[in-house]
C-alpha positions in Angstrom: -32.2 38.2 -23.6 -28.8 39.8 -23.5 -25.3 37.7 -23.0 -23.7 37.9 -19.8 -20.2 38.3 -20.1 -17.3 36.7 -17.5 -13.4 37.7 -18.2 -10.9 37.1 -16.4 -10.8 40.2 -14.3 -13.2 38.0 -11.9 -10.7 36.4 -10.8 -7.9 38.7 -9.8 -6.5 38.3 -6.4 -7.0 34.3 -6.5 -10.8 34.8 -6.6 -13.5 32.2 -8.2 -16.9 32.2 -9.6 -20.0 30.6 -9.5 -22.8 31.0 -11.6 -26.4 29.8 -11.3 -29.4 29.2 -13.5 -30.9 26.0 -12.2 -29.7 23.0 -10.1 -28.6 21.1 -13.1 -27.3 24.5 -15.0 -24.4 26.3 -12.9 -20.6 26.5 -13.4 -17.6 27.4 -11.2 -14.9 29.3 -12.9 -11.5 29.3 -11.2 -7.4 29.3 -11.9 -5.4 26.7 -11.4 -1.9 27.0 -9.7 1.4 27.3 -11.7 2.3 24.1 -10.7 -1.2 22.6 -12.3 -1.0 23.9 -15.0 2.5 22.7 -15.9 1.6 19.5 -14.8 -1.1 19.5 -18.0 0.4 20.7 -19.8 3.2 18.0 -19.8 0.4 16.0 -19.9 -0.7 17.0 -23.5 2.8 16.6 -24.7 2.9 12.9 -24.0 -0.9 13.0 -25.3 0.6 13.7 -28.6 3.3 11.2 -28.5 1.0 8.8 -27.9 -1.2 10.4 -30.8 -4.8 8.7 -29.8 -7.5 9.9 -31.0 -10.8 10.2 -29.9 -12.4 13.0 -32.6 -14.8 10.7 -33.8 -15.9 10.1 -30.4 -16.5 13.7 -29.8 -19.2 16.7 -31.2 -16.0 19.1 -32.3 -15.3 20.0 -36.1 -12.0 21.2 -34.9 -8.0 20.2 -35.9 -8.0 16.9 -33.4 -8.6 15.5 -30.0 -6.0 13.5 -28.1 -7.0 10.7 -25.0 -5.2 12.2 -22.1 -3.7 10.5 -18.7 -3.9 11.8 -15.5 -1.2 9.5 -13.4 -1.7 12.0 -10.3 -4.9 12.4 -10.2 -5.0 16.1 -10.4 -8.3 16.2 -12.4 -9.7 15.4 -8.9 -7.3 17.9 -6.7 -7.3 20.8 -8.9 -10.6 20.6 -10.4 -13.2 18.8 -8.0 -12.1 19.5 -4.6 -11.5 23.4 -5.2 -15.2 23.4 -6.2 -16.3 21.6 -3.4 -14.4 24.4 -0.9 -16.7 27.0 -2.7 -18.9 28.2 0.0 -21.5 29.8 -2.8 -21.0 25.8 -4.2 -21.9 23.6 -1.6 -25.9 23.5 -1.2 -26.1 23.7 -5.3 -23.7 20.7 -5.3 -25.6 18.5 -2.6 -29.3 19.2 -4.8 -27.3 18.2 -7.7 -25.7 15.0 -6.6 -29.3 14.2 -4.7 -30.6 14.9 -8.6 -28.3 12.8 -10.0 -29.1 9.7 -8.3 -32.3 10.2 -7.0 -33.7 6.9 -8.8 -31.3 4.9 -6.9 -30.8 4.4 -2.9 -27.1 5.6 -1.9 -25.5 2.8 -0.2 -23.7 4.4 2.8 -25.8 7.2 3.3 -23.5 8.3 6.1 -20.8 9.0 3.3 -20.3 12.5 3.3 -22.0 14.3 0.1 -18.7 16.2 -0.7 -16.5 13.0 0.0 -13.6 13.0 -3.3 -14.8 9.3 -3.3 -18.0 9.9 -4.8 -16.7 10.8 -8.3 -13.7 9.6 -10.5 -12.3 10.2 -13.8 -14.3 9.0 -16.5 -12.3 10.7 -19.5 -9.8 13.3 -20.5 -8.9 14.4 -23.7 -7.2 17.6 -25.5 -8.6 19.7 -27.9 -6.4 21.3 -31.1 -8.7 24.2 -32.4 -7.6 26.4 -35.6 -9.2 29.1 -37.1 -12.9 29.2 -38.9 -13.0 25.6 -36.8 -16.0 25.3 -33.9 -17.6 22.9 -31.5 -21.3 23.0 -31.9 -23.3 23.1 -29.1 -23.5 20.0 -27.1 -23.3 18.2 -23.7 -21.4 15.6 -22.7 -21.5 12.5 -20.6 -21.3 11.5 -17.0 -22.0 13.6 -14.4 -20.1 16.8 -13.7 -17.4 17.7 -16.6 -14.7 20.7 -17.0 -12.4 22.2 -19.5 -9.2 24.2 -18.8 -7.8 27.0 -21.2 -4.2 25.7 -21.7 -3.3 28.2 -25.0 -5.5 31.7 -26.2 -3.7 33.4 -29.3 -6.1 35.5 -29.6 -8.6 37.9 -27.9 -12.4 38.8 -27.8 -12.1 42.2 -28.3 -10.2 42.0 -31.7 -12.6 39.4 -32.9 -15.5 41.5 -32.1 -13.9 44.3 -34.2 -14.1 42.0 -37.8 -16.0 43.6 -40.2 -18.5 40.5 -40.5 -18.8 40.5 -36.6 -18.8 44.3 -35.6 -21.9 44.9 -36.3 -24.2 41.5 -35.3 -25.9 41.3 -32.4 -24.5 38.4 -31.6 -20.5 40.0 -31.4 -20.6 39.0 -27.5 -20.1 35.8 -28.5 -17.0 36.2 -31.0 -14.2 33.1 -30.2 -15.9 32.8 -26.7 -16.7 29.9 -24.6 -21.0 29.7 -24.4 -23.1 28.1 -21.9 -26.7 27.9 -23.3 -29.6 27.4 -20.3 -33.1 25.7 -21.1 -34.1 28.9 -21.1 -31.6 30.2 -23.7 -30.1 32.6 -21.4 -26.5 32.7 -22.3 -23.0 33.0 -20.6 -20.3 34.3 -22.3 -16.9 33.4 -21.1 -14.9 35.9 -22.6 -11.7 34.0 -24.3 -8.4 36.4 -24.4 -4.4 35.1 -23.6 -5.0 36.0 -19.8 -7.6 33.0 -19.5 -4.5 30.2 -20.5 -4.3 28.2 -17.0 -8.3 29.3 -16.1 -10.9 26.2 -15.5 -14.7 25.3 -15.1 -16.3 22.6 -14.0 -20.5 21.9 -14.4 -23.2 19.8 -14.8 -22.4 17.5 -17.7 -25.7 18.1 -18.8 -25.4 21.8 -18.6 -25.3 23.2 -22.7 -22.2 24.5 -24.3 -20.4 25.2 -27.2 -16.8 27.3 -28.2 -17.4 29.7 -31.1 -14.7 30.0 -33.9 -12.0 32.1 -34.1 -10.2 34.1 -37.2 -6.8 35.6 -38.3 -3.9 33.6 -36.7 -2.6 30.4 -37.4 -1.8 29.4 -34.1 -3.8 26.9 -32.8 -6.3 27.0 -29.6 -5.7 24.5 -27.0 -7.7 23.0 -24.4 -8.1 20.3 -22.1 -11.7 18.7 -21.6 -13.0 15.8 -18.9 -16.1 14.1 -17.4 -16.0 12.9 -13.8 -18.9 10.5 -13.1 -20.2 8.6 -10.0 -18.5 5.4 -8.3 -20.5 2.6 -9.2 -20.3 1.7 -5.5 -22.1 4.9 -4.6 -25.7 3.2 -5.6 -27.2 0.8 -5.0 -27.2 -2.1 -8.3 -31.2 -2.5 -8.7 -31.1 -4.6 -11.4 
């Protein structure tokens, strides 16, 4: 089955998307504001002054991966709520989160489902990617997690047009971001400078991986978190 293929001209004009395979197997692409963004990117900088690392905790064979902080809690603001005021967003979200914890009785079932207290900040971390490096394909932990294109240096299109790429039938995917379904029906988010300060956020579950990239020596950065549920959202069976 052919990629599908998302750029950023999706989301001129302060526009989002979301995508759909299953319940468990969607994603909400959006941008953050100008103010976000600065705020982690400042982040990463005291990331690195810290100099934490958590790459053997992690499925990349890229440069590094720093622990992050979020003091303001903007991984919640910028990230969760905006999906949570996606119209498109809302009933997948509810099957999800009734998914997610259907072995368990909620405690306050008059809680409502898109309540900002039903999920908090399990990790953050950022991601230092050169060229020829990759993250495999993978999932992660938790229950809904996101990643945010901080720095691109370079596009799809020229990577498509290497000799060793041009002509596979796999060029759709050239130093993109993949989501892989059950199904192996792919989306292709197409990685180019005009995606730097673009998110998504999705099932943690949900399959991914970032393809490698070739012919600059600047380095591809990123910023990559789980959320996961309260422990005072279930009830404790044990």
């Amino acid at each position: 089955m052919s990629d599908q293929l998302l750029d950023d001209t999706c989301l001129e004009g302060g526009s989002n998307v979301f995508r759909y395979q299953s319940d468990d197997e969607w994603f909400y692409l959006a941008r953050l504001s100008s103010d976000a963004f600065q705020y982690f990117l400042q982040q990463v900088g005291l990331a690195k002054l810290r100099n934490q690392s958590i790459s053997s905790e992690l499925a990349g064979c890229i440069s590094e991966s720093l622990k992050m902080q979020d003091p303001s809690a903007f991984a919640i603001s910028e990230i969760f709520q905006p999906l949570l005021r996606c119209v498109k967003a809302r009933d997948v979200f509810r099957r999800y989160l009734d998914l997610s914890i259907r072995s368990n009785p909620i405690k306050n079932p008059d809680i409502a489902i898109d309540s900002e207290y039903k999920v908090e900040l399990w990790s953050l971390w950022a991601n230092f990617q050169s060229q020829y490096q990759y993250n495999p394909i993978h999932n992660h932990s938790g229950f809904l997690s996101f990643v945010i294109w901080m720095k691109i240096p370079y596009s799809h299109e020229e990577q498509a047009k290497l000799d060793f790429i041009r002509n596979s039938n796999a060029s759709g995917t050239a130093g993109n971001f993949v989501f892989m379904a059950r199904d192996f029906r792919k989306e292709c988010i197409i990685m180019n400078p005009s995606m730097e300060g673009c998110f998504s956020i999705f099932p943690s579950s949900y399959r991914h991986q970032v393809f490698p990239f070739y012919g600059t020596e600047s380095i591809r950065l990123s910023i990559a978190g789980n959320f996961g549920l309260k422990e005072d959202l279930v009830e404790d069976n044990a």
